[in-house]
Structures are given as structure tokens and as C-alpha cells.
N, C-alpha and C positions, 0 to 999 in steps of 0.2 A: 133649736138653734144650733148651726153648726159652720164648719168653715173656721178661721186663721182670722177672719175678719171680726168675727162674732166676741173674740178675745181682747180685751184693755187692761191696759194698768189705771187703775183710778188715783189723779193727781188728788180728789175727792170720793170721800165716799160717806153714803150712807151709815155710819158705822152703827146706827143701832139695828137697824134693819138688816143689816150684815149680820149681828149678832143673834137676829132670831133666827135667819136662813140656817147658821150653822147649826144653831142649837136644835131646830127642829130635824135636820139632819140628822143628827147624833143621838137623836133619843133613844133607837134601840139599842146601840152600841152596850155590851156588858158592863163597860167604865162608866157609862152612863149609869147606869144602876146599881153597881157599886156605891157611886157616891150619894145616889140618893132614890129612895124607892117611892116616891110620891110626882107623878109625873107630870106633875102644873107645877105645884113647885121648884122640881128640876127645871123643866126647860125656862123659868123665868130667871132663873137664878143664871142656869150657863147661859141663854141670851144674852145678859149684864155681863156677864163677865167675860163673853168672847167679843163684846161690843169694843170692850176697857183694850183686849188684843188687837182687834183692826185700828184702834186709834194712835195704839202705840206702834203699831206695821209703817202708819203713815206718816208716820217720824221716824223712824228706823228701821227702815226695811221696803215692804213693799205690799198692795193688796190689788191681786189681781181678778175681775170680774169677767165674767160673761153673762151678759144683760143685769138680768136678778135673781137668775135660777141658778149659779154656780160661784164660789168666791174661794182662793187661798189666801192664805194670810201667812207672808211671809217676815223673819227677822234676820237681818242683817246684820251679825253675827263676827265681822271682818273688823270691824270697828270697837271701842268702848262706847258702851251707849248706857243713858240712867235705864231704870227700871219706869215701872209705870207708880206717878206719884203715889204717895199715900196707899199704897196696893190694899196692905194687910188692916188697915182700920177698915177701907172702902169694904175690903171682903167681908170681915165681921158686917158690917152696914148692911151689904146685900143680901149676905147668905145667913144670919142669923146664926141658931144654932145650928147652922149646918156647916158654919164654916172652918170648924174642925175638919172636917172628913175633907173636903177643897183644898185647902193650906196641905194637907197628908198628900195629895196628889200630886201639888207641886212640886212638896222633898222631893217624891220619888222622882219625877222626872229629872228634876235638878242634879241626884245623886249619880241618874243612870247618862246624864248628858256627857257627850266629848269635849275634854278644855285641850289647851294648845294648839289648836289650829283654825285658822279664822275659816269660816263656812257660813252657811245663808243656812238655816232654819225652817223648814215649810213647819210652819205650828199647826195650820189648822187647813183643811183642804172638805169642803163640801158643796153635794150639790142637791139641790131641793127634792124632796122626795115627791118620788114618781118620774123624775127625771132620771133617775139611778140607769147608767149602760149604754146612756147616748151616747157620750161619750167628751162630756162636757169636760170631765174632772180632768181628763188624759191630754185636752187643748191646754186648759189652764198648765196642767203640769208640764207639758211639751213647751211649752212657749218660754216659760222663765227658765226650765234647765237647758233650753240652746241657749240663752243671754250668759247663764254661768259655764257653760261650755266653753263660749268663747272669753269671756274674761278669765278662765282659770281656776273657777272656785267650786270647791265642793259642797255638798248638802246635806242635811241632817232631818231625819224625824222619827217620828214615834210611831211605827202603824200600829194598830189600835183591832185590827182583827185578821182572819187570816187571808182572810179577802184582800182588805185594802193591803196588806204585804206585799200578794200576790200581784196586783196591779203594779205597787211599786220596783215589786223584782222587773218586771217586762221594760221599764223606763229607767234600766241601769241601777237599782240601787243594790246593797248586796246587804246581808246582816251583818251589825258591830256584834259581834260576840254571840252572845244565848239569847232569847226572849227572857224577860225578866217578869212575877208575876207581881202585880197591889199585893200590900197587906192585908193579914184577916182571909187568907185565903182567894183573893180578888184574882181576876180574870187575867190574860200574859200582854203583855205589852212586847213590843217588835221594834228596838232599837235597828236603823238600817242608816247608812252612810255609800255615797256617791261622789266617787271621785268625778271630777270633768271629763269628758270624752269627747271624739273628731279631732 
């Protein structure tokens, strides 16, 4: 699937099925196995919990699709917005004993995030494996940063490897500061920030 056409913002969405898409996405990912080294158990766990993301995207922010093979999940950022209910009982709930090492994830991103200036969020950006290089993820990412281009707002995320940096360098973003690494030794994480452009 490809084309400008092929790309929507979903007023609805699937949001559990969203959450398997990504999470199957990200299974190789080293954060991925950082947080957890049993790989049924991870991807059930981050399924549920990137489900809990696109639900809160679709109240605060935005999730955008191509068909079923590709989704970001965006948080609007420009505003005060709650958190997602009940987060940290629901994460114990989901992730068991695991949800120590999840919650440790979140500080750090938390820690490493930019405050003072309102910005949109890409939290989560994937596309289904075997699909990887079409060129799905660069439609989704194209489409919502011309909407912030032309409203004036800038962007935020995490890239997550050296790869997806690298993509995100090409589409304007630049590095906040240093890559920073997880605790315990864990893999570098790629703070990057885009101002608006044209």
C-alpha cells in the first residue's frame, strides 16, 4: 500500500489491534528485551499497554493509520491533558511481576522528556513486520509533520535505534542533546526534537 491516499487519521480505531501491530513490531527492538526476556509474555504485555496509548492518542492527540499494516500514535502535548486512568494499578494488573522493570521505563523517559514548550509527541510509530522499507512509516510520518508545519508546532520522540534515528534525521528531526542509555546497562535511547519548517 502506498500513495497520500493510502494514509488516515482514525476518528476510531481498533485500539487493541493497534496494540498488537506495534508490539509485534517492536519485538526485536533491544528495549524490547531489556524489559523483558520471554517473548510471549513481552509482546502480550506491550500489546496491552500500547493498546492503553492509542486509546489515550484518541483523546489527546491523534492515531494515524495506513490500512492495518502501519499506525503512529501520536500525543498532543500543547495542551494539559489527564494521564491514562488508573495507569499504574492497570500496569501492575497487566504486567504482573514485570511491572517493575515497565514503570522504570517510563521514569526514564519521563526524566529524559522536554517541558516548557508545548510540542506533539510521536510515542509510538510502527509498521508490521515484513512490511519494513516500503515505505509506510515515512507516509504516516510525512503527513502529520506537514499539519505541524503549518500550524507552527514542533515534535518530540524517542528513537529507539540507530536506524529509526536515521530515518527520523532525513524528516527534519535533529538530536536534543546526547543519546541517553536504560538502567542496568540497557541499550541508548535517541531523544530528537523538530522544530516546524516551510
Amino acid at each position: 500500500m502506498t500513495g497520500s491516499d493510502a494514509v488516515s487519521t482514525a476518528p476510531a480505531v481498533d485500539t487493541a489491534a493497534a496494540g498488537r501491530l506495534i508490539s509485534a513490531s517492536f519485538q526485536e527492538l533491544a528495549v524490547s528485551h531489556w524489559l523483558l526476556d520471554e517473548p510471549v509474555e513481552r509482546e502480550r504485555i506491550m500489546a496491552g499497554q500500547f493498546a492503553w496509548f492509542a486509546e489515550h492518542a484518541l483523546k489527546h492527540g491523534a492515531v494515524d493509520v495506513a490500512g492495518d499494516d502501519a499506525v503512529a500514535v501520536w500525543f498532543d502535548n500543547t495542551v494539559e491533558a489527564p494521564w491514562i486512568d488508573a495507569y499504574d494499578e492497570r500496569l501492575v494488573e497487566l504486567a504482573g511481576p514485570h511491572a517493575a522493570r515497565f514503570a522504570l521505563l517510563d521514569e526514564t523517559f519521563a526524566q529524559h522528556h522536554p517541558h516548557g514548550r508545548p510540542h506533539w509527541h510521536l510515542a509510538l510509530l510502527a509498521v508490521r513486520p515484513g512490511l519494513r522499507g516500503t515505505g509506510l512509516g515515512s507516509e504516516l510520518l510525512g503527513r502529520r509533520l506537514a499539519q505541524l508545519d503549518a500550524a507552527g508546532v514542533p515534535a518530540y520522540l524517542e528513537a529507539s535505534s540507530a536506524g529509526s534515528r536515521d530515518l527520523y534525521l532525513r524528516h527534519g528531526f535533529a538530536m536534543l542533546g546526547e543519546a541517553y542509555h536504560l538502567p542496568d546497562d540497557g541499550p541508548p535511547l535517541y531523544p530528537m526534537w523538530r522544530e516546524p519548517q516551510g
